[in-house]
VEXDREN-2710 file (C-alpha; in Angstrom, 1 decimal):
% VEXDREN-2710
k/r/px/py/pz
1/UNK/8.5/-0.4/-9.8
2/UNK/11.3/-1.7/-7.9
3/UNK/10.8/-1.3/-3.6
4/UNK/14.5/-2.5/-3.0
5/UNK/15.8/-0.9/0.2
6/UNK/13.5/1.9/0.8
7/UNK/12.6/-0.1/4.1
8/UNK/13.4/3.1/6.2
9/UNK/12.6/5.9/4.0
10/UNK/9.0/4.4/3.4
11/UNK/8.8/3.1/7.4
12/UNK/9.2/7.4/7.9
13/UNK/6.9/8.5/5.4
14/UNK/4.2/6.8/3.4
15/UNK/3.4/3.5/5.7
16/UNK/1.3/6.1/8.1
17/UNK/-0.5/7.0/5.0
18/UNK/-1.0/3.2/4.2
19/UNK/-1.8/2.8/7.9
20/UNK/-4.8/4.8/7.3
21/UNK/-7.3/1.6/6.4
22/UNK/-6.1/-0.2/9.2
23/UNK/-9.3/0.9/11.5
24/UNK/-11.7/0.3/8.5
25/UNK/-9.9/-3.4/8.4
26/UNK/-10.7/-4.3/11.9
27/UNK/-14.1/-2.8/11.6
28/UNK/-14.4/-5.3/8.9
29/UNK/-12.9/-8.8/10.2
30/UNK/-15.1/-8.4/13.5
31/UNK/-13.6/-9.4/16.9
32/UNK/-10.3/-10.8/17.0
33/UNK/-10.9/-13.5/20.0
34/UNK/-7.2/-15.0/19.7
35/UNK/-7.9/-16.1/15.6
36/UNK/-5.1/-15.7/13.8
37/UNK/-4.7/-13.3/10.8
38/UNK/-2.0/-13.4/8.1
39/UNK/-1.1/-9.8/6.6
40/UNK/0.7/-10.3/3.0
41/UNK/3.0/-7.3/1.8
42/UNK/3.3/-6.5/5.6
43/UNK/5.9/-3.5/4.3
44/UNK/7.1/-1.9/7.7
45/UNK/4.4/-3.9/10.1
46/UNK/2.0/-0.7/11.4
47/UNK/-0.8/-2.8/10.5
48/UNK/0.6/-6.0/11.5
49/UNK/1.2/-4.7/14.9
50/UNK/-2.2/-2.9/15.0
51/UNK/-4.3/-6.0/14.0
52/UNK/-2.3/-7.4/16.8
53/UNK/-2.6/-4.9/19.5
54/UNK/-6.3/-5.6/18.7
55/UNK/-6.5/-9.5/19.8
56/UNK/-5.0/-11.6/16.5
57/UNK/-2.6/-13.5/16.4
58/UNK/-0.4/-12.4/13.6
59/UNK/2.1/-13.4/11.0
60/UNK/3.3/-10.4/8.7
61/UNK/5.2/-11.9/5.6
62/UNK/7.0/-9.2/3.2
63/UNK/9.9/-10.3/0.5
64/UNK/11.2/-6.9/0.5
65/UNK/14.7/-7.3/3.5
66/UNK/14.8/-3.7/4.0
67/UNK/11.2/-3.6/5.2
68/UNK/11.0/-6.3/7.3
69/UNK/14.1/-4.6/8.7
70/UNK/12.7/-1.9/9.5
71/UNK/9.3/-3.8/11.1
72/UNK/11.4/-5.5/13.0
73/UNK/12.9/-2.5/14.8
74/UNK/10.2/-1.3/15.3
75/UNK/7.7/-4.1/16.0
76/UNK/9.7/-6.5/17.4
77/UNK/6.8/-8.9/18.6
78/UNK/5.8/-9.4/15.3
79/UNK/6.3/-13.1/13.9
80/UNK/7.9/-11.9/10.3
81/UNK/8.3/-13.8/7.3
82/UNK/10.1/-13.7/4.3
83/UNK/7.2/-14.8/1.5
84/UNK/6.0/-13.4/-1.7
85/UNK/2.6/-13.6/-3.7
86/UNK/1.1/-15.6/-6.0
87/UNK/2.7/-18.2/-4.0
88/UNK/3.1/-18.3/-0.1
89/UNK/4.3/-20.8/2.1
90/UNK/1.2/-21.5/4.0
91/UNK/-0.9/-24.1/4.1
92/UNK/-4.6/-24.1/2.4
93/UNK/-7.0/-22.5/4.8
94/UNK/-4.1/-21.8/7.4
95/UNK/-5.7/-18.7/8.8
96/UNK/-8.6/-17.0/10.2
97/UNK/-8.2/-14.4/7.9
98/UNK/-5.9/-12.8/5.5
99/UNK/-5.0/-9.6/4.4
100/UNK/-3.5/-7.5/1.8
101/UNK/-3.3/-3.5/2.0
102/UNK/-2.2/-1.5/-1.3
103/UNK/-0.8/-5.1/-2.6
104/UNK/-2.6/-6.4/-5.2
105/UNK/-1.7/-2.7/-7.0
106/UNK/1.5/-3.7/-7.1
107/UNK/1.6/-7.7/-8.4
108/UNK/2.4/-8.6/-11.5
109/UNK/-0.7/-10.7/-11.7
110/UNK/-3.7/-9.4/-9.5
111/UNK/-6.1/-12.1/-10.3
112/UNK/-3.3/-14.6/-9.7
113/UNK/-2.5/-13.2/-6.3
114/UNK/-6.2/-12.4/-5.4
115/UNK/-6.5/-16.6/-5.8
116/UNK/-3.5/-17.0/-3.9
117/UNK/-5.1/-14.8/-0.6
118/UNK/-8.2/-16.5/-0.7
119/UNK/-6.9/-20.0/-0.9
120/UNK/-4.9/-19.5/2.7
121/UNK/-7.5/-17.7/4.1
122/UNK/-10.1/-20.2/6.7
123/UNK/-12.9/-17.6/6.9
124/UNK/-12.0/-13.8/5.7
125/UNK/-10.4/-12.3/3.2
126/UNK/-9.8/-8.4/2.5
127/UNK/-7.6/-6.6/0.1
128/UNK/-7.3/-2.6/-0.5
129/UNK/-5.9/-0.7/-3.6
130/UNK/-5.8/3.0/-3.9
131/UNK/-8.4/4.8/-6.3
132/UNK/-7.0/8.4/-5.6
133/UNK/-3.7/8.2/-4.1
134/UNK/-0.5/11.0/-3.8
135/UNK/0.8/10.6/-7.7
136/UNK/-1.6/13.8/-8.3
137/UNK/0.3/15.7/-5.7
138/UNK/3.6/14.5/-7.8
139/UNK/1.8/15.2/-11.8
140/UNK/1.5/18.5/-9.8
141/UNK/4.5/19.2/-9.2
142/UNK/6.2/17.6/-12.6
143/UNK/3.6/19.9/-14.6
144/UNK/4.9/23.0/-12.4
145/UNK/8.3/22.3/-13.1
146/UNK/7.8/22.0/-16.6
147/UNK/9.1/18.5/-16.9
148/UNK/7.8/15.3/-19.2
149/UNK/5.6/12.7/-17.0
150/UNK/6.9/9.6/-17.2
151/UNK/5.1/7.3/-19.6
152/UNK/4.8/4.8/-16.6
153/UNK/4.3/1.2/-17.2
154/UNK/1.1/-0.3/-17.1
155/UNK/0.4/-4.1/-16.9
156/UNK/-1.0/-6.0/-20.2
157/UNK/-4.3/-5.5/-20.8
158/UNK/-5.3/-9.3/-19.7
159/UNK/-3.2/-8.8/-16.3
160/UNK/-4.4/-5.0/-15.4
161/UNK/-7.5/-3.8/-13.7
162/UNK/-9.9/-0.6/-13.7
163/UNK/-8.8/1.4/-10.6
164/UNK/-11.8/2.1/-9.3
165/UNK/-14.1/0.2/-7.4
166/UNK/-16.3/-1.3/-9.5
167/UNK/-12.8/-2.2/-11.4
168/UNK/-11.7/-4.0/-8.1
169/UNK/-14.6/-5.8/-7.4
170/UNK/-14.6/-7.1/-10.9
171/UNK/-11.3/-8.0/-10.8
172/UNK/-11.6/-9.8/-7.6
173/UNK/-14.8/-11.6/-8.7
174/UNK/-12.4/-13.0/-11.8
175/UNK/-10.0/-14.3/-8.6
176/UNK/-13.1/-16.5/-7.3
177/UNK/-14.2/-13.7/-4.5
178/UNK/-17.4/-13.0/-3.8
179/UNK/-17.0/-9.8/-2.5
180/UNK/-18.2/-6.3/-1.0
181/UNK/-16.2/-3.3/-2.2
182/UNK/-16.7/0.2/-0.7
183/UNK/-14.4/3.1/-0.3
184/UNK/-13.3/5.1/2.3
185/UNK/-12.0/8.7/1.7
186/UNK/-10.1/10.5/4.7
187/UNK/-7.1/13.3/4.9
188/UNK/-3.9/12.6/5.3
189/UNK/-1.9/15.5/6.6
190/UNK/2.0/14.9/6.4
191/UNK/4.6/17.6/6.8
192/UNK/6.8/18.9/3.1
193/UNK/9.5/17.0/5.1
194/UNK/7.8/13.6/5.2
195/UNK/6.6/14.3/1.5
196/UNK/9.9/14.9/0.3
197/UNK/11.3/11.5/2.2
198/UNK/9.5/9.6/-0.3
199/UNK/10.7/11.4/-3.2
200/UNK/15.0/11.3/-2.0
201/UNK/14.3/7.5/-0.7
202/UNK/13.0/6.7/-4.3
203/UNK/9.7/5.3/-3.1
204/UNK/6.9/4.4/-5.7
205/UNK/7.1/5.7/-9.2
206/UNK/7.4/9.7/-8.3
207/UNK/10.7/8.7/-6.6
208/UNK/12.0/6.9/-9.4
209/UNK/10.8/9.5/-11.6
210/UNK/12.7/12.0/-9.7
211/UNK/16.0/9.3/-9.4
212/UNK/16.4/8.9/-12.9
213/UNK/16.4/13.2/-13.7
214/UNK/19.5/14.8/-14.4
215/UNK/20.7/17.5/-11.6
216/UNK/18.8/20.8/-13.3
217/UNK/15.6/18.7/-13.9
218/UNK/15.8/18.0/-10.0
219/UNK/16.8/21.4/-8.8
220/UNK/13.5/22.4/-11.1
221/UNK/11.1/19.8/-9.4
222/UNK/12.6/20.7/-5.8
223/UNK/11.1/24.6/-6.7
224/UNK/8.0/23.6/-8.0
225/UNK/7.4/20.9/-4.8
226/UNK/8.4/24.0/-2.2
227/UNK/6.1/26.0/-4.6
228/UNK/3.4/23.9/-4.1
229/UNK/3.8/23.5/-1.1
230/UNK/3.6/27.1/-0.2
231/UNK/0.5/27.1/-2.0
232/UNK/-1.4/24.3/0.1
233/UNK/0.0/24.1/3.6
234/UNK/-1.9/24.3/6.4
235/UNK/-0.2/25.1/9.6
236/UNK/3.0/23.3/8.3
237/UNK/1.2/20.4/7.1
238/UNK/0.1/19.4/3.4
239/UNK/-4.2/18.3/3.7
240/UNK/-4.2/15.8/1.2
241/UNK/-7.6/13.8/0.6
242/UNK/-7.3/10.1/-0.3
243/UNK/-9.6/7.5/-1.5
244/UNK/-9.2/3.6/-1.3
245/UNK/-11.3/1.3/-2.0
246/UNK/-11.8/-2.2/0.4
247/UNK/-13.1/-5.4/-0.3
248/UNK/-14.0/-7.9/2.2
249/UNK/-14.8/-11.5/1.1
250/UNK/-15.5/-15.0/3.0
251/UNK/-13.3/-17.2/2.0
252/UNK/-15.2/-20.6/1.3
END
């Protein structure tokens, strides 16, 4: 899945959703008291700015230009850096603590990465991944439509992890983490408009899905999204319930 400039179109649509462990996070680190936190996969900098409206001091580092673009319009007092997993720039144990949110999902090598997080991290280490996320709002809507679901691509079997939980945890333990894994379920409530952002600025793998169909085949998914959509709003909003699960770890 490729995130090349959909800085803007994700920065309007799915980073609130993303946005929605942040409180769980900071529940999770403890009090701030000037440490300093690194967030990896910063994306559009919500969080970033967040953890540092809440007392860190912050470094965001995201690879993708178009999202630190668009964090750095919006959050200007965030110290951005261009850096990438498994292997960042940092020094060993070169901050307080380090996180990751709906990252390690998306790395070519989880246990790699998960290694990488811990080894810059001084005291804490946390990491999300999603366990029930939009793409059954999207199967939805390619089943209504009447269209094939694409195959998707899946990491090799030694590289790839159960997405649940227990799957995480396990995962992470591989990584050298000893860590506590929980979930935390809440309802996003986004408008058809912001829905539909993500699918016309090609974000995750419905908006590729929907950039590689030829005009009828998206003419037929537009109807069965508005469809849908009819269905399940709720005073012009779409409740949708979403589950990730969190793991905190020391890092020593």
């Amino acid at each position: 899945m490729s995130w090349a400039g959909v800085g803007e179109a994700y920065a309007d649509s799915y980073d609130a959703l993303s946005a929605g462990t942040g409180e769980r996070i900071l529940e999770l680190l403890g009090p701030a008291a000037g440490r300093s936190l690194l967030d990896v996969g910063a994306g559009a900098g919500t969080l970033a700015a967040r953890y540092a409206d809440a007392g860190w001091a912050v470094t965001a580092c995201e690879p993708e230009p178009s999202m630190r673009a668009a964090a750095a319009r919006r959050h200007p007092r965030i110290r951005l850096v261009d850096a990438a997993l498994p292997e960042l720039p940092f020094a060993t144990a070169g901050f307080d603590a380090v996180v990751a949110n709906f990252v390690l999902n998306h790395v070519p090598d989880p246990r790699a990465a998960a290694a990488e997080l811990r080894r810059v991290a001084r005291d804490a280490v946390v990491a999300t991944t999603w366990t029930h996320s939009p793409s059954t709002l999207w199967a939805d809507v390619t089943a209504r439509a009447g269209l094939r679901p694409a195959s998707g691509s899946r990491l090799p079997a030694d590289k790839d992890f159960e997405r649940t939980a227990d799957g995480f945890q396990r995962m992470l333990h591989d990584a050298g983490w000893n860590a506590e894994v929980g979930e935390l379920t809440w309802t996003w409530r986004p408008t058809s408009e912001t829905l539909w952002r993500t699918i016309e600025g090609g974000i995750a793998s419905a908006g590729a899905f929907f950039g590689g169909l030829a005009d009828a085949e998206r003419v037929r998914f537009r109807a069965a999204f508005d469809d849908i959509v009819a269905e399940r709003a709720e005073d012009g909003r779409m409740p949708m319930t979403q589950t990730a699960a969190i793991a905190v770890a020391p890092a020593r």
